[in-house]
C-alpha positions as CSV (number, residue, x, y, z in Angstrom):
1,X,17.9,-104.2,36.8
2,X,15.9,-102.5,34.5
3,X,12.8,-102.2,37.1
4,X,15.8,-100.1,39.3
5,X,16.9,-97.8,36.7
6,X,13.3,-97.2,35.5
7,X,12.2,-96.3,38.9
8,X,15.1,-94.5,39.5
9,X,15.4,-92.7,36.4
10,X,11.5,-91.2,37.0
11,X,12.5,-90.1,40.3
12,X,15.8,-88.3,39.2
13,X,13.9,-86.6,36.5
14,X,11.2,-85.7,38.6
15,X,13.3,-84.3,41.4
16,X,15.7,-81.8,39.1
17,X,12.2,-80.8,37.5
18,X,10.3,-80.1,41.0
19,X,13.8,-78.8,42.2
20,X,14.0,-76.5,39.7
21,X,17.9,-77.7,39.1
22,X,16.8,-78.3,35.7
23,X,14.6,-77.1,32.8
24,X,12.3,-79.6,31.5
25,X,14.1,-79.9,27.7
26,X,17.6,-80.6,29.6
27,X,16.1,-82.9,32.1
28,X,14.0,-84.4,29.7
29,X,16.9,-84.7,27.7
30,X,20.0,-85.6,29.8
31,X,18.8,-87.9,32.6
32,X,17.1,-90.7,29.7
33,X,20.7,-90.2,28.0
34,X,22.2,-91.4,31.0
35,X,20.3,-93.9,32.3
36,X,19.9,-95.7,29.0
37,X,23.6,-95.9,29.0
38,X,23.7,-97.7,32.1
39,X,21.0,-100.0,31.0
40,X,23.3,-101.4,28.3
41,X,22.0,-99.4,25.2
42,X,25.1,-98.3,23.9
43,X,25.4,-96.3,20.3
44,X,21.9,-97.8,20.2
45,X,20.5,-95.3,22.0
46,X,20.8,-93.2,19.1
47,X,17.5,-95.2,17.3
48,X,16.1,-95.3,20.4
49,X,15.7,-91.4,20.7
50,X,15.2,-91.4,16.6
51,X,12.2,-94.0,17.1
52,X,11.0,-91.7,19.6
53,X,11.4,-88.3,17.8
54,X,9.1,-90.0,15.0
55,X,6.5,-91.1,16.9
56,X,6.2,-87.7,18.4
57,X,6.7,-85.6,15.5
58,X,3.5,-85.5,14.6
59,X,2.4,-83.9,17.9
60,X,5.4,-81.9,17.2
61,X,3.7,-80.6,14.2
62,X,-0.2,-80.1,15.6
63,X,1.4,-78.1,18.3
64,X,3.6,-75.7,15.5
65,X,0.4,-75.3,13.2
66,X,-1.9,-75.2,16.2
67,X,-0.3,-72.2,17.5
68,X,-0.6,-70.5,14.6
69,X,-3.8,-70.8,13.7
70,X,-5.4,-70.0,17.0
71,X,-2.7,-67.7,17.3
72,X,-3.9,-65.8,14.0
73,X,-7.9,-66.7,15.1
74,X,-6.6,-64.3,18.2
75,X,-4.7,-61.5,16.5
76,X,-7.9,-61.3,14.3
77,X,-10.1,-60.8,17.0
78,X,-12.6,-64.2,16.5
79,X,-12.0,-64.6,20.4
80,X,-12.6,-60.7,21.8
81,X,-16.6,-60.7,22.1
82,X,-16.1,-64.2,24.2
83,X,-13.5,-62.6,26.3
84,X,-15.6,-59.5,27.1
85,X,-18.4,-61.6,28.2
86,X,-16.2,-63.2,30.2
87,X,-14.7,-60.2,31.5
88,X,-18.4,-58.3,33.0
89,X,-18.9,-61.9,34.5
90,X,-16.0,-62.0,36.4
91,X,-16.0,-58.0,37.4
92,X,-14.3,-57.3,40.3
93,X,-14.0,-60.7,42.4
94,X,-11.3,-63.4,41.8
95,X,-13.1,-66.5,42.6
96,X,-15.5,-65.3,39.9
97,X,-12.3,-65.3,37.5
98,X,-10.9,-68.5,38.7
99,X,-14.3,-70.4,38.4
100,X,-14.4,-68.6,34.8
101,X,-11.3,-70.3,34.1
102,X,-12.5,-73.9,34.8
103,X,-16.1,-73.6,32.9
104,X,-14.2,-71.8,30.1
105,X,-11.9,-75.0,29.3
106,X,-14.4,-77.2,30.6
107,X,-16.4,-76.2,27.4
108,X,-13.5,-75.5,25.0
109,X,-12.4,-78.7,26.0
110,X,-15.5,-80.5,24.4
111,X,-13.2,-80.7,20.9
112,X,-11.2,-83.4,22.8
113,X,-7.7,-81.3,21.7
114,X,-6.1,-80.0,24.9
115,X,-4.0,-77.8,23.0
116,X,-6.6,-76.1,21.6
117,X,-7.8,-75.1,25.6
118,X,-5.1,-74.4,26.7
119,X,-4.3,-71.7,23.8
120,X,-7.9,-70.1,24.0
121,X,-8.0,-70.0,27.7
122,X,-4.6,-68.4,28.5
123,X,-5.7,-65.5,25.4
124,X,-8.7,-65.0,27.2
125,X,-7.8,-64.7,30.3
126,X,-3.9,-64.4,31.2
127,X,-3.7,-60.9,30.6
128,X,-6.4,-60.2,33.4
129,X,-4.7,-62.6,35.5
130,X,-1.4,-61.1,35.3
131,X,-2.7,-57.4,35.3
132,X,-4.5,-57.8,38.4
133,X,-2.2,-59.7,40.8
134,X,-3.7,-63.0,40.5
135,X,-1.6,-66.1,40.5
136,X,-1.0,-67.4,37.2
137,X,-0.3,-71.3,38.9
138,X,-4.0,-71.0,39.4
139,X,-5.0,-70.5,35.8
140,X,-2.7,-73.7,34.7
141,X,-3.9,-75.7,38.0
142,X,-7.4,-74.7,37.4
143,X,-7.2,-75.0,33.3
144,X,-5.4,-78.7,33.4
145,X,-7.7,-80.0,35.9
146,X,-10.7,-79.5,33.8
147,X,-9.6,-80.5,30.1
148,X,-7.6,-83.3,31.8
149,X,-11.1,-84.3,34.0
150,X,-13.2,-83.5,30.3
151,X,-9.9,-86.1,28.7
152,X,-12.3,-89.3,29.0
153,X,-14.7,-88.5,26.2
154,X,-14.6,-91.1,23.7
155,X,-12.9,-88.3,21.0
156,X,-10.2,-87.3,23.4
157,X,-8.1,-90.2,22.8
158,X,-7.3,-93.0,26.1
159,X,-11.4,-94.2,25.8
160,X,-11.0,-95.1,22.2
161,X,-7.3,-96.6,23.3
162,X,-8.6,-98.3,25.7
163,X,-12.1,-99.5,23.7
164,X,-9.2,-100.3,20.6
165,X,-6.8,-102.3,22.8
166,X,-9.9,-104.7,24.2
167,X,-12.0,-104.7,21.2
168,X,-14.9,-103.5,22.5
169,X,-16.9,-100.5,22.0
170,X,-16.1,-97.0,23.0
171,X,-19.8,-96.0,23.8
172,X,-19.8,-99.0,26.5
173,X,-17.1,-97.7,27.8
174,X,-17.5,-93.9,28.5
175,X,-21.7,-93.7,28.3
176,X,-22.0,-95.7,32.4
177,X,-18.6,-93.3,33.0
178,X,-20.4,-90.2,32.4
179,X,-22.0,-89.8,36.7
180,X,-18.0,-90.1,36.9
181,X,-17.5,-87.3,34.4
182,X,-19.8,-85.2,36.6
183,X,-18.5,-85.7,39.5
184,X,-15.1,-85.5,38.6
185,X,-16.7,-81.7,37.3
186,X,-17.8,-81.2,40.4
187,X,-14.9,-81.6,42.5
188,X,-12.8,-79.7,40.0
189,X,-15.4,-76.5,40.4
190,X,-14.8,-77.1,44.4
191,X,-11.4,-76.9,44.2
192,X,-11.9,-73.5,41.8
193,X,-14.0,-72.1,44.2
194,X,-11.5,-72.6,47.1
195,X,-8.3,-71.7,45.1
196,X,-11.0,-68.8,44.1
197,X,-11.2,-67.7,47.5
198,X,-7.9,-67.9,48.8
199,X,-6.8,-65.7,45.9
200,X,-10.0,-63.0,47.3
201,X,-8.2,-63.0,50.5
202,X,-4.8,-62.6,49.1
203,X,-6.0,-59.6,47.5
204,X,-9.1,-58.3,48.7
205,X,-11.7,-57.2,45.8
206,X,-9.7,-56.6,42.8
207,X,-11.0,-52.9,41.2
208,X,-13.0,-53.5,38.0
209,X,-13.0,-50.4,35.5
210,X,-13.1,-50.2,31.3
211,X,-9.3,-48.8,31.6
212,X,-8.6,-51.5,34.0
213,X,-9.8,-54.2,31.3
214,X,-8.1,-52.4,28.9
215,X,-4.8,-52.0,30.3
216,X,-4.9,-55.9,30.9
217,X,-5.9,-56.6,27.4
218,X,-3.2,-53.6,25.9
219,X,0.1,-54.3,28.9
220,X,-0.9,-51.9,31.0
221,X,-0.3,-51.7,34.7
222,X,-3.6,-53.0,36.7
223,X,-4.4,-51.6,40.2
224,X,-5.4,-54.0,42.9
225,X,-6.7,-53.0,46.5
226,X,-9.0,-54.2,49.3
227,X,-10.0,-51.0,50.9
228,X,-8.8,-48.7,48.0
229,X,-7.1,-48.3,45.0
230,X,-3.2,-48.6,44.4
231,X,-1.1,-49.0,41.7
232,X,0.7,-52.5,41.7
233,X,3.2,-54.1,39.5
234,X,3.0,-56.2,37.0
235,X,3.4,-59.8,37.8
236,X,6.2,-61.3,35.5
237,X,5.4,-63.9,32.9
238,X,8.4,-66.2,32.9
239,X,8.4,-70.0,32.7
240,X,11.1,-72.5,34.1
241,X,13.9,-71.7,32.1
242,X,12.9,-68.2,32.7
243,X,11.1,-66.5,29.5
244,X,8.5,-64.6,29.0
245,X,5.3,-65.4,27.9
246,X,5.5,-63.3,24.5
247,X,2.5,-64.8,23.1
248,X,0.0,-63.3,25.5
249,X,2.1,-59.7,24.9
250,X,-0.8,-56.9,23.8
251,X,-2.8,-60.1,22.3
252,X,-6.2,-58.7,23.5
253,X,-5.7,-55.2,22.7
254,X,-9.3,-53.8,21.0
255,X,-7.1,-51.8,19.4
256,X,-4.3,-53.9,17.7
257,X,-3.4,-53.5,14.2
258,X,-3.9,-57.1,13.2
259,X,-8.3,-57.4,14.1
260,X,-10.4,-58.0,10.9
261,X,-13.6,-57.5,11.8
262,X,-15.1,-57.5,8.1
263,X,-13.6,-61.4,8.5
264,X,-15.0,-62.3,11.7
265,X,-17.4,-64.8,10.0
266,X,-15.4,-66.5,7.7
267,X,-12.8,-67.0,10.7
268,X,-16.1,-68.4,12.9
269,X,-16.9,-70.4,10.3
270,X,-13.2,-72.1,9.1
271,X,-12.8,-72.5,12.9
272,X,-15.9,-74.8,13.2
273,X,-15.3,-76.8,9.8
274,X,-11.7,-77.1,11.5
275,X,-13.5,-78.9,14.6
276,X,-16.4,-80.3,13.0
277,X,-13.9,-82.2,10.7
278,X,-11.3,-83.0,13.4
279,X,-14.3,-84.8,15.8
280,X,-15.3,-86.7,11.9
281,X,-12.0,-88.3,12.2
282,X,-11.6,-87.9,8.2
283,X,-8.3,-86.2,8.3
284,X,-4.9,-86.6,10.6
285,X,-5.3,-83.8,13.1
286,X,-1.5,-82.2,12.0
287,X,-2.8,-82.3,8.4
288,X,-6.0,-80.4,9.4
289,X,-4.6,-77.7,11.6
290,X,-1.7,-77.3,8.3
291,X,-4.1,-76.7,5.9
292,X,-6.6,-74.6,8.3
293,X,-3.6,-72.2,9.3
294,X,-2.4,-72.0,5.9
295,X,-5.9,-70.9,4.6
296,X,-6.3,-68.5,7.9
297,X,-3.1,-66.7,6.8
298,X,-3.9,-66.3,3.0
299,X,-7.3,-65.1,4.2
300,X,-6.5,-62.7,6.7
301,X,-2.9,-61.1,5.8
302,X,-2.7,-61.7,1.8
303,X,0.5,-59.9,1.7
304,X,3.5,-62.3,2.1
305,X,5.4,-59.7,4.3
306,X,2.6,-59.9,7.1
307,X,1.9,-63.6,7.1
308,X,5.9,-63.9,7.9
309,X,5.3,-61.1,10.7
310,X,2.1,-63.5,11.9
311,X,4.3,-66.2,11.8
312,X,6.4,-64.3,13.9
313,X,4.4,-63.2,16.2
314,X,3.9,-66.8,17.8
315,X,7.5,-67.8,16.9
316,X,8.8,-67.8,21.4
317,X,5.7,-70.1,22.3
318,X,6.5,-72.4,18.9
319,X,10.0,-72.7,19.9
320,X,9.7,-73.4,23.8
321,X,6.7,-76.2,23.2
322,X,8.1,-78.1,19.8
323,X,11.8,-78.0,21.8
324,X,9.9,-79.8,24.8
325,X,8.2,-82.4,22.8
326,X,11.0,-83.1,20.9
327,X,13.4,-83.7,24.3
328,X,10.1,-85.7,25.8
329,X,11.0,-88.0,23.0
330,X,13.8,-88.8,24.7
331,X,12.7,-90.3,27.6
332,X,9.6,-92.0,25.4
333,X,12.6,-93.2,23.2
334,X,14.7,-94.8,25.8
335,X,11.9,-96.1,27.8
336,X,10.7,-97.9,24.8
337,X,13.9,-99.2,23.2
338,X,15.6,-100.0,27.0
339,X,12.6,-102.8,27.5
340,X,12.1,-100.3,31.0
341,X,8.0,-100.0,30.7
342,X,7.6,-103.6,30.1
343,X,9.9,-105.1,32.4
344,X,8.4,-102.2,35.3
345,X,4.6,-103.5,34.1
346,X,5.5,-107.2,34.4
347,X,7.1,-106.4,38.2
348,X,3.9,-104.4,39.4
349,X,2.0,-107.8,38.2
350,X,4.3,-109.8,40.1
351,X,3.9,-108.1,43.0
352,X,0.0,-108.3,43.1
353,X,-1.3,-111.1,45.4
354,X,-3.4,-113.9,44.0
355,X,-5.9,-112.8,47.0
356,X,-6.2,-109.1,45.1
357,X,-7.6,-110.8,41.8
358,X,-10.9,-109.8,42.3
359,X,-10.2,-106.3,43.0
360,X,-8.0,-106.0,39.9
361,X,-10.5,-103.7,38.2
362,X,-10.1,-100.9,41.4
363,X,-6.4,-101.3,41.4
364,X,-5.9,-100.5,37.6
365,X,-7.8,-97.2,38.0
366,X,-5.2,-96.7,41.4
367,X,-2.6,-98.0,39.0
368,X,-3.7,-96.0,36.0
369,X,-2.4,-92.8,37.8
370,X,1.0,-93.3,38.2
371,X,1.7,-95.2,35.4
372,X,-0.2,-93.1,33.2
373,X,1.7,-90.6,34.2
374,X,5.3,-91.8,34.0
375,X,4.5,-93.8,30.6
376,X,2.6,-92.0,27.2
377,X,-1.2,-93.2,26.9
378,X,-0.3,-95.7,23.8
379,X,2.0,-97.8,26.1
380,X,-0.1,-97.9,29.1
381,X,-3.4,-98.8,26.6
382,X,-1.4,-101.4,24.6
383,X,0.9,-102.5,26.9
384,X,-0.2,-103.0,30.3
385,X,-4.1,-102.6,30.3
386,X,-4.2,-106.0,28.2
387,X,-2.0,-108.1,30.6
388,X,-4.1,-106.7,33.3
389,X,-7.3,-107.1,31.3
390,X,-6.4,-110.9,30.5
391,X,-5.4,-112.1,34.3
392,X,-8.4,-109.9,35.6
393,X,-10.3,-112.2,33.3
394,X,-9.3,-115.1,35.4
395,X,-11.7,-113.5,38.2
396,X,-14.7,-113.0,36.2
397,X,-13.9,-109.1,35.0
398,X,-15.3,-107.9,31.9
399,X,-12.4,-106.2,29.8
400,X,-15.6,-103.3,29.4
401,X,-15.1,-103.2,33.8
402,X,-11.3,-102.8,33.3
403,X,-11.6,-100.1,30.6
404,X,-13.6,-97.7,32.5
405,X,-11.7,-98.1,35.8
406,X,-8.3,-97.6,33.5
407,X,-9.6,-94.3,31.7
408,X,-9.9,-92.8,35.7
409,X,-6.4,-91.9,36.0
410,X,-6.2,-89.5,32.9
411,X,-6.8,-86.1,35.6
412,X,-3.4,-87.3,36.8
413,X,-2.0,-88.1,33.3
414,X,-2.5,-85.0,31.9
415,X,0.0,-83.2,34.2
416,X,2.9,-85.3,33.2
417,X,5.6,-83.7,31.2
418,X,5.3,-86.3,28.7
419,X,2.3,-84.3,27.9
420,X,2.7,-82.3,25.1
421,X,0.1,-80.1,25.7
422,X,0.5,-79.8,29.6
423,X,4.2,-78.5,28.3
424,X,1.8,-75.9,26.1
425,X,-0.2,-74.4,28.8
426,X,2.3,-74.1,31.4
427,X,4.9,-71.9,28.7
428,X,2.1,-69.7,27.6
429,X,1.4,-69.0,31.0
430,X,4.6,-68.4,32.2
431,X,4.9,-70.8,34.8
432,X,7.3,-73.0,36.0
433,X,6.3,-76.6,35.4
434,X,7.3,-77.2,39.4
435,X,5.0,-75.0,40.5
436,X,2.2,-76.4,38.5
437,X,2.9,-79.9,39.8
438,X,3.5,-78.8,43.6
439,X,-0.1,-77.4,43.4
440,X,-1.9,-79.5,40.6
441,X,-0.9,-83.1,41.3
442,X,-2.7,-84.2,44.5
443,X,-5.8,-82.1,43.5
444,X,-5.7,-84.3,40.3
445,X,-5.3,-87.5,42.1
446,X,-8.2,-86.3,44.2
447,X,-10.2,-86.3,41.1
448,X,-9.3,-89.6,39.5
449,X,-10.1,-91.2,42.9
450,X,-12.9,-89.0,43.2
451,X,-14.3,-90.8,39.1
452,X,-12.8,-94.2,40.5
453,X,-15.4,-94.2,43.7
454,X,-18.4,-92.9,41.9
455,X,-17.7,-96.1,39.4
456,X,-17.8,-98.5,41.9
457,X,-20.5,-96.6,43.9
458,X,-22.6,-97.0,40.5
459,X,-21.5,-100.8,39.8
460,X,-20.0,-99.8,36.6
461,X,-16.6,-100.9,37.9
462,X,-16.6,-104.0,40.2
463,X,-14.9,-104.2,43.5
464,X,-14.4,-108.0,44.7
């Protein structure tokens, strides 16, 4: 019974959410409610969802301080001179821009945070996006797919789950994964470059002039044209539940009140100590980004009156994200306290055949995506990898063989909603989480098959 109503409850929540019948917080909300009823929880379900608030409210808190420290780093100004380079790269063609997009978070995404990416990318370049016409679906499509793809090294969390929940080392695990890392890359660039040209044909060379730059930096109205130049309107910014995405508004104007150019250096250099001391492990990472934004708004706005205003400033995005995490504990709350993800692990066991034994390493990465996706990283990790590691054991696996293949599903598992920062990316781009999943979820699938092959290919994962 419980197997039904997990299954069933990830497939109602999935279809108001692709359906747009619902926004995420009330599906997110609502159909875990229900469904943990009917699975017998009772008023019990009220610990369940309290269990699950507190495991989550420390996300809850890296995403509130997060935001406004990168959100003061860009009213400052630390990002502009990366943005301008960005912006005479790209010039006047959109698969220039969109291939921008995915080497941009490819390399922000080396601090292993995909908050962090998501927020510098969609500064950077979601004004020129919007300004010019081009879809912003294929900022988040293109973003996810490469901080999700870049999600395997060992400081961006499931490799040291994984390592932590076999009791091995996370070097053997992700060094033999990294011709998987690349080609994951790869295929990620590809699909840039195609959802790159498609947008060239949609709109024929985009225009590229200072004013041009500047009204997408400032709110201005872009121009788009093939053959010649016309004015076009401006794109809207709205999200599933229909807002607008506030925190991009006039964020990369040159000529904003809020830039402190006499502080440019001391906000390069508390931004690195902030990273630099995140990767060193020697501090929780909501602790860190508290102290960092607390020192970035004494620095920068001394006055108490414009540190509220900063505050301010970010105060839509804060809202939207925090509200999402808090109703994804929910459904982490009720799938926990129900008993659903274990008894929906043991039935997937169950129905492997004794003749699949020795391919049990391929089918956890196949496995990894799904579940991965429909379960948070600590339950898949220390829930099901170990059953899987200790019957795969049976036909001469290492555990080192099934960590690797289990780490290949993580392009998929980044696009769930149970994501925090996948809930991040999508609000501050304006885009409905449907749309991002309609476009994003086979390509990512492509990829974690595309790392699952080049494993095997390599011997690093077995097959029979």
């Amino acid at each position: 019974m419980l197997v039904i109503l997990g299954f069933l409850m990830v497939a109602v929540f999935m279809y108001l959410i692709l359906t747009k019948r619902a926004t995420p917080v009330v599906a997110l909300t609502l159909v875990p409610v229900a469904f943990g009823l009917m699975a017998g929880a009772g008023l019990g379900i009220g610990d369940m969802i309290t269990d699950g608030i507190k495991s989550l409210a420390p996300t809850a808190a890296l995403l509130f301080f997060a935001i406004i420290f990168f959100g003061i780093m860009i009213d400052v100004g630390l990002f502009d001179p990366l943005v301008k380079g960005i912006l005479r790269l790209v010039r006047n063609d959109p698969m220039k821009l969109v291939v921008g997009t995915a080497v941009l978070a490819m390399v922000v995404s080396l601090d292993g945070d995909g908050s962090t990416t998501f927020i510098i990318v969609t500064s950077a370049l979601l004004p020129l996006y919007l300004k010019l016409g081009v879809s912003p679906v294929i900022l988040t499509v293109v973003a996810g797919l490469s901080n999700a793809t870049m999600n395997i090294i060992p400081w961006g969390g499931p490799t040291v789950r994984a390592a932590s929940a076999l009791g091995i080392s996370p070097s053997d695990v992700f060094v033999p994964m990294v011709p998987s890392l690349i080609a994951g890359l790869i295929i990620v660039l590809l699909f840039s470059i195609h959802l790159g040209i498609m947008e060239r044909r949609r709109l024929g060379k985009l225009v590229y002039e200072p004013e041009l730059v500047h009204a997408a930096a400032s709110g201005g109205t872009g121009r788009t044209g093939g053959t010649g130049k016309h004015d076009g309107p401006t794109p809207p910014a709205t999200g599933g539940s229909g807002e607008s995405s506030s925190f991009m508004d006039g964020g990369l104007d040159p000529e904003r009140d809020t830039l402190r150019p006499k502080l440019l250096w001391f906000n390069a250099a508390l931004t690195v100590v902030l990273l630099v001391v995140l990767v060193m492990d020697i501090l929780p990472i909501p602790v860190l980004f508290m102290i960092a934004a607390s020192i970035a708004l004494t620095v920068n706005f001394p006055r108490v009156k414009d540190q509220g205003e900063a505050i301010a400033r970010h105060s839509s995005s804060i809202v939207s994200v925090v509200a999402m995490v808090l109703a994804a504990a929910v459904l982490t709350g009720v799938f926990q306290g129900t008993g659903m993800v274990e008894a929906m692990a043991s039935w997937l066991m169950n129905v492997i055949p004794d003749a699949l034994g020795p391919f049990l390493a391929v089918i956890t990465g196949v496995l990894s995506m799904p579940l991965t996706f429909f379960m948070t990283n600590d339950a898949f990790y220390f829930g099901v990898l170990p059953v899987l590691t200790e019957t795969a054991a049976q036909y001469g696996i290492e555990p080192v063989e099934m960590a690797r293949a289990s780490i290949t599903g993580q392009a998929v598992h980044m696009q769930s909603p149970l994501v925090p920062a996948i809930l991040l990316l999508v609000t501050l781009a304006g885009v409905s989480l449907a749309d991002h999943h309609k476009k994003v979820l086979w390509r990512a699938a492509v990829v974690s098959l595309t790392m699952l092959v080049v494993g095997v290919a390599l011997g690093q994962i077995p097959f029979g």
